[in-house]
MIKE-669074 format. One record per residue: residue in three letters; chain; x, y, z of N, C-alpha, C, O in turn. Coordinates in Angstrom, 3 decimals. Atoms other than C-alpha are relative to their C-alpha. Layout:
<recs>
ALA,A,X,Y,Z,X,Y,Z,X,Y,Z,X,Y,Z
...
</recs>
This chain:
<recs>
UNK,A,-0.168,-0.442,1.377,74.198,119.258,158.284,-0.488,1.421,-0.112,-1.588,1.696,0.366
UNK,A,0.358,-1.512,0.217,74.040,123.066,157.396,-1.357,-0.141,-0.856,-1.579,-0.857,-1.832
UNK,A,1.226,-0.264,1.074,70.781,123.927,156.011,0.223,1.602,-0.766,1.012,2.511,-0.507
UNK,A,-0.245,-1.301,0.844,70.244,126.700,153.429,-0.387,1.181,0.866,-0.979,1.399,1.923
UNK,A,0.469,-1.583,-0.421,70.017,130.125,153.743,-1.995,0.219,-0.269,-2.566,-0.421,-1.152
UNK,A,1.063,-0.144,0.665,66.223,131.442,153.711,-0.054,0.697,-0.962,0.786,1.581,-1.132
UNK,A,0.124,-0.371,1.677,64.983,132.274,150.149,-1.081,1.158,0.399,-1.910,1.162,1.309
UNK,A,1.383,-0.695,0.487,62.821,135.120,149.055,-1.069,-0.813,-0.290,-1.117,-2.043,-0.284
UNK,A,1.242,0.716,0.286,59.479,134.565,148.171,0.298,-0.568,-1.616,0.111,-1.717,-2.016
UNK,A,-0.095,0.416,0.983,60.428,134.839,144.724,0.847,-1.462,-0.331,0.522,-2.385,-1.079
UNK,A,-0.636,0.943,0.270,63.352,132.633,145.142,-0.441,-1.266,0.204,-0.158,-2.208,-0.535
UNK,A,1.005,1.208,-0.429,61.155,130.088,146.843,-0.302,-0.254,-1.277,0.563,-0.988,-1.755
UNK,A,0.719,0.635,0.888,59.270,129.481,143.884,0.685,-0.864,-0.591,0.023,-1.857,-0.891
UNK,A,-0.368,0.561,0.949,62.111,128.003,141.852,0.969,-0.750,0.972,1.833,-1.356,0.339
UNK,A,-0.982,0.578,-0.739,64.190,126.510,145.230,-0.813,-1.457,-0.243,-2.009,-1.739,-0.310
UNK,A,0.165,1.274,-0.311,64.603,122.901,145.188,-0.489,-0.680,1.040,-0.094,-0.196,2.101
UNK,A,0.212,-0.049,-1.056,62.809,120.823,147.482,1.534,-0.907,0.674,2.207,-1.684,-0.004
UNK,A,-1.102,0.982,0.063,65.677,119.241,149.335,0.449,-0.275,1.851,0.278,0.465,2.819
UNK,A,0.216,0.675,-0.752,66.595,116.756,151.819,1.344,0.237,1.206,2.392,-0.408,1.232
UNK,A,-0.859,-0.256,-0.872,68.483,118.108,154.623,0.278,-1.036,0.983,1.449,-1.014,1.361
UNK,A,-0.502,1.414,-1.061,68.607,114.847,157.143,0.575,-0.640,-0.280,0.439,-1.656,0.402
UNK,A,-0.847,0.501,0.124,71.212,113.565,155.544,1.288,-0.321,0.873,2.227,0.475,0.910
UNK,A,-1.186,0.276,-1.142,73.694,111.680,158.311,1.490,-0.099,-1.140,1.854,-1.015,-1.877
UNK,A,-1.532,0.625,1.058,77.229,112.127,156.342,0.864,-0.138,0.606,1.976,-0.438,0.173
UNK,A,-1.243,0.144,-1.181,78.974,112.072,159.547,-0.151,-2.149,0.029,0.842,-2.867,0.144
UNK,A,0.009,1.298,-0.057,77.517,108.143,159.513,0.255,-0.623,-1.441,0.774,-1.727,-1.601
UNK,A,-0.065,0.300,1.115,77.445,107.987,156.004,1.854,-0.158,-0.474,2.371,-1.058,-1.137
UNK,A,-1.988,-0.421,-0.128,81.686,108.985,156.032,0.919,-1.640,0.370,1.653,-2.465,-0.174
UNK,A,-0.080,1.298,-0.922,81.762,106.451,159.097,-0.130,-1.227,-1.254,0.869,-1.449,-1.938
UNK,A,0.616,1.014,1.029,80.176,103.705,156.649,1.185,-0.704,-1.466,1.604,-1.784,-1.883
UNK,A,-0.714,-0.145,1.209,82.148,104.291,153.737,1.670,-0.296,0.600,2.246,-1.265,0.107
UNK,A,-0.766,0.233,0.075,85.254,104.514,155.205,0.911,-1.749,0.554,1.916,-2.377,0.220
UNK,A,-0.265,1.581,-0.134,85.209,101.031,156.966,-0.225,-0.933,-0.944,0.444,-1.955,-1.099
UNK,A,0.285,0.714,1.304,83.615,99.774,153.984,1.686,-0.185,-0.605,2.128,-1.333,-0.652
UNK,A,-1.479,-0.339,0.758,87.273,100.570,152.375,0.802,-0.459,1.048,1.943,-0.118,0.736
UNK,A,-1.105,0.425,-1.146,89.213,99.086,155.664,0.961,1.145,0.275,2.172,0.995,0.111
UNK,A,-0.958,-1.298,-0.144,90.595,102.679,156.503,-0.040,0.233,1.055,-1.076,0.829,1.347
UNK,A,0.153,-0.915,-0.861,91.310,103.582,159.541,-0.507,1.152,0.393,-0.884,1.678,-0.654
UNK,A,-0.030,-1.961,-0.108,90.646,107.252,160.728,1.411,0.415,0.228,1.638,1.525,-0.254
UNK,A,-1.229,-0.655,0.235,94.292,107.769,161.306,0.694,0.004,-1.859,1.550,0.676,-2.435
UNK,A,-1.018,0.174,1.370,95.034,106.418,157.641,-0.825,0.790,-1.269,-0.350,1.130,-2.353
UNK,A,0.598,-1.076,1.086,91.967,108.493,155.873,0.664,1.215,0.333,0.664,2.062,-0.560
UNK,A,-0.194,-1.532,0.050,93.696,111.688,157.806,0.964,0.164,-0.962,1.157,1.165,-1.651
UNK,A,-1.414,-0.377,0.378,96.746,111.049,156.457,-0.247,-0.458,-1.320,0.771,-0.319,-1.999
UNK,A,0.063,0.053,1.703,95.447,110.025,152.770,-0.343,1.387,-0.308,0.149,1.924,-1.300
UNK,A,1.083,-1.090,0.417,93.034,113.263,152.990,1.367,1.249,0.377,1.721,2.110,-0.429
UNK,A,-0.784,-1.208,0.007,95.615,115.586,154.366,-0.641,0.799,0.937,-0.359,1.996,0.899
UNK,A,0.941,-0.098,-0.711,92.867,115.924,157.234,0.377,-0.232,1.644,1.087,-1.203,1.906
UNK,A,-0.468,0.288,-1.418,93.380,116.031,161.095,-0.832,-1.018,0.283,-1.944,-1.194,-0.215
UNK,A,1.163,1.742,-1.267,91.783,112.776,163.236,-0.648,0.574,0.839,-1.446,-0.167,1.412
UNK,A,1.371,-0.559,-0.750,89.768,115.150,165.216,-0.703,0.410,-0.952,-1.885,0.106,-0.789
UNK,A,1.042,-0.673,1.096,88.287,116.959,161.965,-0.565,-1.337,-0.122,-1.770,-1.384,0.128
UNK,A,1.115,1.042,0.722,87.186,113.442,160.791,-0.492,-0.631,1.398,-1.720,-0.535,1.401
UNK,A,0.640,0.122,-1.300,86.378,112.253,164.349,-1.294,0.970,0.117,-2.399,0.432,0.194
UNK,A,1.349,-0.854,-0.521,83.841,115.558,165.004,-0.793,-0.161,-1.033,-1.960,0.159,-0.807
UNK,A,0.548,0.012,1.115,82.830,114.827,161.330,-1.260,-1.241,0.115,-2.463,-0.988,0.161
UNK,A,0.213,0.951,-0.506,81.845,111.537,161.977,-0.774,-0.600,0.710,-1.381,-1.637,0.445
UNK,A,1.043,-0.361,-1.092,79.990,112.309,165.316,-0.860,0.854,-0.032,-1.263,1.164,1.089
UNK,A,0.634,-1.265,0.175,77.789,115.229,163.836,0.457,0.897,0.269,-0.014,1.922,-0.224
UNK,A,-0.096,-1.578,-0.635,79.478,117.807,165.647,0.296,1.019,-0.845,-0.169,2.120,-0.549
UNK,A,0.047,-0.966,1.387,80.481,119.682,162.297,-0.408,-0.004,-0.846,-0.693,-1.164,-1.145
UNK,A,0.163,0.426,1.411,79.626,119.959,159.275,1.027,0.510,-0.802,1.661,1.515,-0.479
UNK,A,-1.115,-0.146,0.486,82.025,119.808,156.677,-0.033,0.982,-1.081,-1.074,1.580,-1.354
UNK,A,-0.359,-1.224,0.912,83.197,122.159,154.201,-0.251,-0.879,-1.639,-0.093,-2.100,-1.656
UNK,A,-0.059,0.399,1.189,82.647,121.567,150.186,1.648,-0.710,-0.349,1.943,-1.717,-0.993
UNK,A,-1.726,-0.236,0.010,86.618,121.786,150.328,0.386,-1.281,0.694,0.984,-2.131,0.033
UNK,A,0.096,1.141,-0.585,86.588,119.112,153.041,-0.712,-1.205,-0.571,-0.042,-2.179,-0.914
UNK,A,0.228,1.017,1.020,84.549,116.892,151.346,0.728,-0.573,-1.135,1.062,-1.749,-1.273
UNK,A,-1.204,0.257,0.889,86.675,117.009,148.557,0.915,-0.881,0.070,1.168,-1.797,-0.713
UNK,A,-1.028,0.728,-0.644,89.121,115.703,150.248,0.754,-1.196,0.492,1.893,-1.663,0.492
UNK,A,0.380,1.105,-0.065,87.546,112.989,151.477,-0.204,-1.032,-0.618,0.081,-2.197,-0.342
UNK,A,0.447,0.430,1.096,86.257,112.088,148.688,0.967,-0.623,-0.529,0.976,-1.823,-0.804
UNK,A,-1.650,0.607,1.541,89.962,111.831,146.403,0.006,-0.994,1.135,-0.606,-2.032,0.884
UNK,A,-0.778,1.059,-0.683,91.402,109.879,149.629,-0.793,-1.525,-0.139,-0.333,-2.667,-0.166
UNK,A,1.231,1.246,-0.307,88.187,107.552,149.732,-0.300,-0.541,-1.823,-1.049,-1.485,-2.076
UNK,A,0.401,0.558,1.470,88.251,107.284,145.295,-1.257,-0.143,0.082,-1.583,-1.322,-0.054
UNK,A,1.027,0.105,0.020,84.558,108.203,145.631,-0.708,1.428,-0.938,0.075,2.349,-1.170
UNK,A,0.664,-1.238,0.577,82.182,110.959,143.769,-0.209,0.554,1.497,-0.328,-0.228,2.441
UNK,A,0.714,-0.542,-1.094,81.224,113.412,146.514,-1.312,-0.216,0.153,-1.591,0.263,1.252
UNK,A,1.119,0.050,0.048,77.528,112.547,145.976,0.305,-1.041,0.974,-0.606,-1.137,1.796
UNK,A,0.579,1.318,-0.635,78.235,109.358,147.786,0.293,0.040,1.388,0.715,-0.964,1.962
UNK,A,0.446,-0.382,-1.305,77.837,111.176,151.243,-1.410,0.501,-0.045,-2.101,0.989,0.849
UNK,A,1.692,-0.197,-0.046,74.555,111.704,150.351,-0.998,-0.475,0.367,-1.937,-0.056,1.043
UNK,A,1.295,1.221,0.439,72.616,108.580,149.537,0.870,-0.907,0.290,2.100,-0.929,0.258
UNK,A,-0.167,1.969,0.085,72.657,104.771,150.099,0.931,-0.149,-1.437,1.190,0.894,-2.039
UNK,A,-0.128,0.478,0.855,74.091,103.167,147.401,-1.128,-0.472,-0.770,-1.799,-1.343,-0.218
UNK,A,0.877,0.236,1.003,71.671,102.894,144.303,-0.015,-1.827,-1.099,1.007,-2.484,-1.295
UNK,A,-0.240,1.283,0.902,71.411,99.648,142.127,0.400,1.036,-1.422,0.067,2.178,-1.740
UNK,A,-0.752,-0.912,1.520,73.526,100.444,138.493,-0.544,-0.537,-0.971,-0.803,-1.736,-1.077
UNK,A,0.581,-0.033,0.935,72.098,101.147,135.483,0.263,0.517,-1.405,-0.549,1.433,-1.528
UNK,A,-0.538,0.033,1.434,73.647,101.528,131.440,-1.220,1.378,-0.273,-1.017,1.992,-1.320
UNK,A,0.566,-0.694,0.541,70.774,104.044,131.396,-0.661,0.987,1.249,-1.198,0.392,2.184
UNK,A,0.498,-0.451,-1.349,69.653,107.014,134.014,-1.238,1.025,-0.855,-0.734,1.739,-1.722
UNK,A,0.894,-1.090,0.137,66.126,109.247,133.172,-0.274,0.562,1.222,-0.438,-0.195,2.179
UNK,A,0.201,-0.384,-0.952,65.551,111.659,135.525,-1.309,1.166,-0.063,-0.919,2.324,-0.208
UNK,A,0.723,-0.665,-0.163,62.301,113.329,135.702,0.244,1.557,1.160,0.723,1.465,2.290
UNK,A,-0.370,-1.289,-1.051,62.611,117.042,137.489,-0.738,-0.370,1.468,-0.220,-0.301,2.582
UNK,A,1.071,0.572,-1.979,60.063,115.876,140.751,0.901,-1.075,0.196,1.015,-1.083,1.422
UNK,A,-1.203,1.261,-0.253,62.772,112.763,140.825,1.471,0.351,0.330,2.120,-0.616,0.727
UNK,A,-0.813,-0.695,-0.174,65.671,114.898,141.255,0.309,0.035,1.759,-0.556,0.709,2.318
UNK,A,-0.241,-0.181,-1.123,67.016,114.671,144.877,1.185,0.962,0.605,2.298,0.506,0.866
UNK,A,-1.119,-0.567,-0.555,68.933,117.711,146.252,0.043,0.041,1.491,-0.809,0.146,2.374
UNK,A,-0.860,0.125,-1.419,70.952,117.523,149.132,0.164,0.896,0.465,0.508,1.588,-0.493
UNK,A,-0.721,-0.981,-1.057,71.878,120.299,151.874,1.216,0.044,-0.187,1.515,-1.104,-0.516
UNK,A,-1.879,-0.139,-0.823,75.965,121.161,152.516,0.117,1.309,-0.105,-0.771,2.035,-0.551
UNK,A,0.156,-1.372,-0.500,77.086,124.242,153.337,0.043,0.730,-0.295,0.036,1.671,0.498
UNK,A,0.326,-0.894,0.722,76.918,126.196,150.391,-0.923,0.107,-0.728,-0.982,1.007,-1.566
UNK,A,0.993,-0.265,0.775,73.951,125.546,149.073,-0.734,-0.956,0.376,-1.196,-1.151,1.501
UNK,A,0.681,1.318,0.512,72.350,122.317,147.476,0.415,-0.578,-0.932,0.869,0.101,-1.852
UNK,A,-0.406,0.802,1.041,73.171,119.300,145.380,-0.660,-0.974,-0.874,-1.038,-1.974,-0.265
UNK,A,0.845,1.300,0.022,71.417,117.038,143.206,1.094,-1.130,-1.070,1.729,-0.653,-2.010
UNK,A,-1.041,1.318,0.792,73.569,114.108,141.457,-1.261,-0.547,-1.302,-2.171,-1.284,-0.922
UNK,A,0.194,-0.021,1.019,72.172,113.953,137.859,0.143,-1.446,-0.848,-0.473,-1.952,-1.786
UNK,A,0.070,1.494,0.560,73.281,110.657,137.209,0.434,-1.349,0.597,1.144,-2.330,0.372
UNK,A,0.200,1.261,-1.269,72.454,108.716,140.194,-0.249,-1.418,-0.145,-1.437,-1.539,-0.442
UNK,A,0.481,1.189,0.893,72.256,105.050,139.223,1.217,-0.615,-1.125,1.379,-1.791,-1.453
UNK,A,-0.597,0.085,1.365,74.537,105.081,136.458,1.187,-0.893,0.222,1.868,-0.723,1.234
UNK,A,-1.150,0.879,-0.323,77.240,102.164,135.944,1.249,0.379,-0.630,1.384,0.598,-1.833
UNK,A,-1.292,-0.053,0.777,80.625,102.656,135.363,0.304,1.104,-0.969,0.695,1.160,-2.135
UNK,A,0.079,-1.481,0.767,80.281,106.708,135.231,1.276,0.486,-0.277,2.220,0.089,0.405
UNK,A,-1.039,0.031,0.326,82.842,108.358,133.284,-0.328,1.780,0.046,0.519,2.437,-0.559
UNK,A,0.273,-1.464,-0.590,81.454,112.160,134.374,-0.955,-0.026,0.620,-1.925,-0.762,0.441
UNK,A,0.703,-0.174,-0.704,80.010,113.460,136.863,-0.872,0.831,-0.110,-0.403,1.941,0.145
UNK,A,0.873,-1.474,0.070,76.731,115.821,136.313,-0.883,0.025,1.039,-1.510,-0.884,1.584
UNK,A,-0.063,-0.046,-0.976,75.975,117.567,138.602,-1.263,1.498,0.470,-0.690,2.586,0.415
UNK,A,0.515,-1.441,-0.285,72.644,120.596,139.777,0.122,0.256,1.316,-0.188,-0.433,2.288
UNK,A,-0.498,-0.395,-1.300,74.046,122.958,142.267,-0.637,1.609,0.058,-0.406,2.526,-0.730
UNK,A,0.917,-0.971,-0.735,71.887,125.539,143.896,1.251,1.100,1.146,1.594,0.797,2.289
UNK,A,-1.096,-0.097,-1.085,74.522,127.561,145.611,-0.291,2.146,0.932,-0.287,3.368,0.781
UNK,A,0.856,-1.617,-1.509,73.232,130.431,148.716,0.804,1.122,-0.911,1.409,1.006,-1.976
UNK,A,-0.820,-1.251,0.181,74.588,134.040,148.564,0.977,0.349,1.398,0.744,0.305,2.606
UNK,A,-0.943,-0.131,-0.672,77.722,134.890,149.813,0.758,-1.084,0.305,1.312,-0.947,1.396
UNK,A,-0.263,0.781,-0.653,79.084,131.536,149.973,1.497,-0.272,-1.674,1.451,0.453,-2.668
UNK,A,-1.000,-0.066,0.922,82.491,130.370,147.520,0.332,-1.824,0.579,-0.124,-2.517,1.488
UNK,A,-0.696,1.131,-0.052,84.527,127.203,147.073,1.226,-0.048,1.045,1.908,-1.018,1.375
UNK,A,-1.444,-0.391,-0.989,87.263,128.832,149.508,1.472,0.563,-0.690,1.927,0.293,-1.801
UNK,A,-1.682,-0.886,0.102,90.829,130.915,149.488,0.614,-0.890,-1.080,0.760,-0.572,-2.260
UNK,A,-0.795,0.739,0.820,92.625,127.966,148.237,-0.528,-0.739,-1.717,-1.467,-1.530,-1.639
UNK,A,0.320,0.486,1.120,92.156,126.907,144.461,0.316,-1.651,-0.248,1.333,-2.218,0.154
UNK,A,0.472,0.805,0.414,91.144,123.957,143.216,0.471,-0.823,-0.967,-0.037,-0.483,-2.036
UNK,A,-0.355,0.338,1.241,93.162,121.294,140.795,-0.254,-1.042,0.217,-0.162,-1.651,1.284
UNK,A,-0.357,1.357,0.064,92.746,118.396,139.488,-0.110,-0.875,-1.647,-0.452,-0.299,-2.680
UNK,A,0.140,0.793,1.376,92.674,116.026,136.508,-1.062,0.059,-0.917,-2.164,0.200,-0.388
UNK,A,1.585,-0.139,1.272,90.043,116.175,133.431,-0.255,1.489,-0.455,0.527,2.438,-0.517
UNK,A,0.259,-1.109,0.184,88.103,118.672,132.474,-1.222,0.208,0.677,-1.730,-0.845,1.063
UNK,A,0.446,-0.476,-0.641,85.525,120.841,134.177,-1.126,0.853,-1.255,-0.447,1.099,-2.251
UNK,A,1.314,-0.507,0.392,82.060,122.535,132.406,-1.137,0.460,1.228,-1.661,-0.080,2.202
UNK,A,0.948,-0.911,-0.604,79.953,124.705,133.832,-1.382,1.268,-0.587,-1.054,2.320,-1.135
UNK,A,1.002,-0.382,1.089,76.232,126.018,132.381,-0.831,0.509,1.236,-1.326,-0.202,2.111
UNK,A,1.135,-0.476,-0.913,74.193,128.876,134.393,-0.861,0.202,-0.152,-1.179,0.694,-1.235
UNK,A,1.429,0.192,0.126,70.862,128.613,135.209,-1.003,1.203,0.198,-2.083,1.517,-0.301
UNK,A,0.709,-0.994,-0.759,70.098,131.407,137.238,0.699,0.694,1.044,1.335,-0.014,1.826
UNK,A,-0.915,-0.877,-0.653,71.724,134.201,139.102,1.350,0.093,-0.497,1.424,-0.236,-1.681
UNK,A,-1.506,-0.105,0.484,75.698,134.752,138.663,1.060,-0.361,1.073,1.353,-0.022,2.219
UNK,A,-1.264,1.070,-1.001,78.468,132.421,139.738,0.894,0.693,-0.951,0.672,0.818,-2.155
UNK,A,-1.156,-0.178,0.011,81.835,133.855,139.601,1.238,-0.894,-0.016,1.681,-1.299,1.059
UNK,A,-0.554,0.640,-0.004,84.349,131.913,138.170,1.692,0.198,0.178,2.097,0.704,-0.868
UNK,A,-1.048,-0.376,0.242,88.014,132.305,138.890,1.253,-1.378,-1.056,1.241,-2.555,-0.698
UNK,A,-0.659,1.007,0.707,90.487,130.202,136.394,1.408,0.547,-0.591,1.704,1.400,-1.427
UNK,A,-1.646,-0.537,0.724,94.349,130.297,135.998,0.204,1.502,0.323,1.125,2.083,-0.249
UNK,A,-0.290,-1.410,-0.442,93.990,133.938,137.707,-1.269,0.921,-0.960,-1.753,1.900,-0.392
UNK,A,0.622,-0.453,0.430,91.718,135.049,135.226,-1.793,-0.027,0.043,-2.406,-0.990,-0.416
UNK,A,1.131,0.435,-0.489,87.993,135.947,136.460,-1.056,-0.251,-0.546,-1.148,0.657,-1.372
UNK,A,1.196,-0.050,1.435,84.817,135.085,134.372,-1.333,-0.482,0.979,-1.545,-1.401,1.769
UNK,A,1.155,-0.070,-0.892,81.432,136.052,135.620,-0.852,-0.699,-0.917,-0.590,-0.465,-2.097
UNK,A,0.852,0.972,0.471,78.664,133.490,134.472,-1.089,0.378,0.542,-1.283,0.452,1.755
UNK,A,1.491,-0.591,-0.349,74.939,134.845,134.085,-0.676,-1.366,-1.170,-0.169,-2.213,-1.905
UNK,A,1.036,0.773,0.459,71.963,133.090,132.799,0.385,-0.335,-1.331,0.408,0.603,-2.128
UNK,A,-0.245,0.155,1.202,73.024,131.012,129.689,1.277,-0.111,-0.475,1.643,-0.597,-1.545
UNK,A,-1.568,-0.098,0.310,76.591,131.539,129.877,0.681,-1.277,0.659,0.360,-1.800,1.726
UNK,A,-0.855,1.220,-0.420,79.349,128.575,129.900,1.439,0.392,0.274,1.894,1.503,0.000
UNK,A,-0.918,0.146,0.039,82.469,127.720,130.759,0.805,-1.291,0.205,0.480,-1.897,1.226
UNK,A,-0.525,1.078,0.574,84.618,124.877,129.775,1.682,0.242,0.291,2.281,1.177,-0.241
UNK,A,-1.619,-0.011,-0.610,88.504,124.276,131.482,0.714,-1.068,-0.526,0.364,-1.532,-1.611
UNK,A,-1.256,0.393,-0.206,91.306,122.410,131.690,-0.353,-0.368,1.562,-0.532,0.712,2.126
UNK,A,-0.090,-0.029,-1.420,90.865,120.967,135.622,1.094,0.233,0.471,1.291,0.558,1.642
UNK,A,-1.486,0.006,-0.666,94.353,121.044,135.837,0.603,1.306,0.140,1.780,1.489,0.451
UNK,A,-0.639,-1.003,-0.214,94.365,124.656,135.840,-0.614,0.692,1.296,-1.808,0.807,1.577
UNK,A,0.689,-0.948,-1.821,93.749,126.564,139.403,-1.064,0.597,-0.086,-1.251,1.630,-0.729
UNK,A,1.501,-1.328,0.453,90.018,127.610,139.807,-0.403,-0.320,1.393,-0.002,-1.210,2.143
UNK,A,0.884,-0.131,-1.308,87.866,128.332,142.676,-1.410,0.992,-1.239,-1.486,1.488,-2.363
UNK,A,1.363,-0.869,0.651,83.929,129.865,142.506,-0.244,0.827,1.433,0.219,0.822,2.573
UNK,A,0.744,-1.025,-1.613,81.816,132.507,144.698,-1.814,0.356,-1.396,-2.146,0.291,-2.580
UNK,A,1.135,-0.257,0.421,78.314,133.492,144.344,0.097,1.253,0.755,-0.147,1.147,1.957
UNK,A,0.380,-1.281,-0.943,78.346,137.234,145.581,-0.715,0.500,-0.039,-0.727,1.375,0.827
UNK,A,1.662,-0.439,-0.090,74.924,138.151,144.822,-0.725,0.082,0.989,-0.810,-0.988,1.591
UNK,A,1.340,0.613,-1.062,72.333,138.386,147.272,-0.997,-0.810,0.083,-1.740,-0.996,1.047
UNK,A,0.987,0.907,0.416,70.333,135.914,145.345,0.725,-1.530,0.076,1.945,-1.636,-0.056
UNK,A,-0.562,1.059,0.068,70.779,132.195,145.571,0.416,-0.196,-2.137,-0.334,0.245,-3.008
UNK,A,-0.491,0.225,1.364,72.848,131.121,141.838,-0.528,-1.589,-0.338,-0.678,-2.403,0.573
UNK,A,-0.070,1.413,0.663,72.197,127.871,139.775,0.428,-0.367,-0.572,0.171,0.274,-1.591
UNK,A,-0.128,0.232,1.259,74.080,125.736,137.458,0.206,-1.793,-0.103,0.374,-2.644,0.770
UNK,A,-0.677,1.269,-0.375,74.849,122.591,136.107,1.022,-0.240,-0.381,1.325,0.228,-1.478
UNK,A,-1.096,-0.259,-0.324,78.110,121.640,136.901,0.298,-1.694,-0.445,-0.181,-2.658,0.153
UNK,A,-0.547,1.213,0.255,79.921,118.666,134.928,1.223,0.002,0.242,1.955,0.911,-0.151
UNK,A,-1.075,0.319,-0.099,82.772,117.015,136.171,0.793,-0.903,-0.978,0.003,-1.821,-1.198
UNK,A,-0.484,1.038,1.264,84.832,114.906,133.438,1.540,-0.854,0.556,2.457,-1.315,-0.124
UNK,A,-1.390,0.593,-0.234,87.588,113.488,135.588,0.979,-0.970,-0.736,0.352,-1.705,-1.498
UNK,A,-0.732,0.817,0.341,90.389,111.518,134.508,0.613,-0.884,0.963,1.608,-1.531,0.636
UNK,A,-0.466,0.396,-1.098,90.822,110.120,138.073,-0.955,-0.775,0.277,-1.839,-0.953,-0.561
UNK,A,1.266,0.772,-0.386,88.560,107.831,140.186,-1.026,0.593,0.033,-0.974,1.748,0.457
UNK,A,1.373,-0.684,-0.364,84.984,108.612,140.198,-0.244,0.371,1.139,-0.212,-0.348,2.138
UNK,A,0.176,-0.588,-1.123,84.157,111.332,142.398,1.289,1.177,0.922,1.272,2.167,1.654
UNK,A,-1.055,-0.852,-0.616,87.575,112.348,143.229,-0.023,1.568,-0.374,0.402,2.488,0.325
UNK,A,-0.557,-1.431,-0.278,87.332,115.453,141.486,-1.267,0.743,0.373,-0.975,1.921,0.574
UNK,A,1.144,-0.216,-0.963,83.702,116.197,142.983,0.652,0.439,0.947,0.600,1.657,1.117
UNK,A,-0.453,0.133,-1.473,85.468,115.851,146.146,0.805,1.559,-0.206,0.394,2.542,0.412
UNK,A,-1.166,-0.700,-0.212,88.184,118.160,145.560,-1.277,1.510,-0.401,-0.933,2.549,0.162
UNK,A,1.067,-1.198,-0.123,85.336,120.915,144.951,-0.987,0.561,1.391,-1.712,1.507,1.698
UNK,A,0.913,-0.647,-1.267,84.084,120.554,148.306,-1.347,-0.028,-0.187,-2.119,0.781,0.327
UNK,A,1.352,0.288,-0.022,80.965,119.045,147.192,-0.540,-1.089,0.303,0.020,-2.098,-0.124
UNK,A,0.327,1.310,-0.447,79.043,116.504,148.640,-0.210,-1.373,-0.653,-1.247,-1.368,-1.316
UNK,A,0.144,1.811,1.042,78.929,112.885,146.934,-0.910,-0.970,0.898,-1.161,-0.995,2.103
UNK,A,0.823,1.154,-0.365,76.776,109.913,147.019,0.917,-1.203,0.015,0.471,-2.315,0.295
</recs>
């Protein structure tokens, strides 16, 4: 699993602590037999080669936010649920900030906001995301709608062609179904929290962001 970039001192102070030993190559494994899927029949749901999910699988890579994604729609899962075990479900989630578990992947960090929760109908989501790192070339669609609230530093949003830079305090609120990708080009790590509102299976459109799921 990619670990983060190192932080300033300053940035230290406000970095998450977070749990990089996460196996999602076994966790993938797990999940997808759970679902009776082959690896030839997740490539060909995901749109994924049988060696990418093979080296995936076996540790030898780590996967992309984008890749995850991917995984994720084919598998009808949140991306969080390469993270963590499965949780017992709960009509009600509090999450104290020291209770907060972020995850490693390869643009940052993740923490799943409403871990626990039964029969979620959005996904929220705090994402810690390095410098220099983006969602990738190709843009991003999918069903629902999409919210986004920054915490700290400036995430770059692109949407429908049109670009909108997001600083401390600033939102933005879509349409998923219209083409977006992000980047953090700062030299500072960015923060926000990032709600998903799909209209698809839970998780799928996590996935399709190239972010990790539980």
């Amino acid at each position: 699993m990619a670990k983060m970039a190192p932080a300033s001192r300053a940035d230290a102070r406000h970095a998450p602590s977070v749990h990089a030993d996460v196996d999602v190559g076994g966790r993938l494994r797990a999940l997808r037999e759970a679902r009776q899927f082959s690896i030839r029949a997740l490539a060909e749901a995901s749109g994924l080669a049988v060696n990418t999910l093979s080296l995936i699988e076996n540790g030898r890579t780590s996967p992309s936010v984008s890749t995850l994604q991917q995984i994720a729609v084919a598998l009808s899962l949140p991306i969080t649920a390469f993270f963590a075990p499965e949780t017992p479900r709960s009509r009600l989630v509090f999450l104290k900030a020291n209770q907060q578990q972020p995850t490693a992947f390869p643009h940052g960090a993740l923490a799943d906001l409403g871990v626990g929760m039964a029969q979620r109908h959005i996904e929220p989501l705090l994402l810690t995301l390095n410098p220099g790192t983006g969602s990738g070339p190709q843009p991003i669609i999918h069903p629902g709608q999409e919210f986004v609230f920054c915490l700290e530093g400036r995430i770059s949003y692109t949407v429908d062609g049109q670009r909108y830079l997001l600083e401390p305090g600033d939102s933005l609120l879509f349409e998923s179904t219209l083409p977006h990708r992000w980047e953090n080009n700062d030299p500072s790590p960015a923060r926000a929290v990032l709600v998903l509102c799909p209209t698809e299976p839970a998780g799928s459109a996590a996935a399709r962001h190239g972010l990790p799921t539980r």
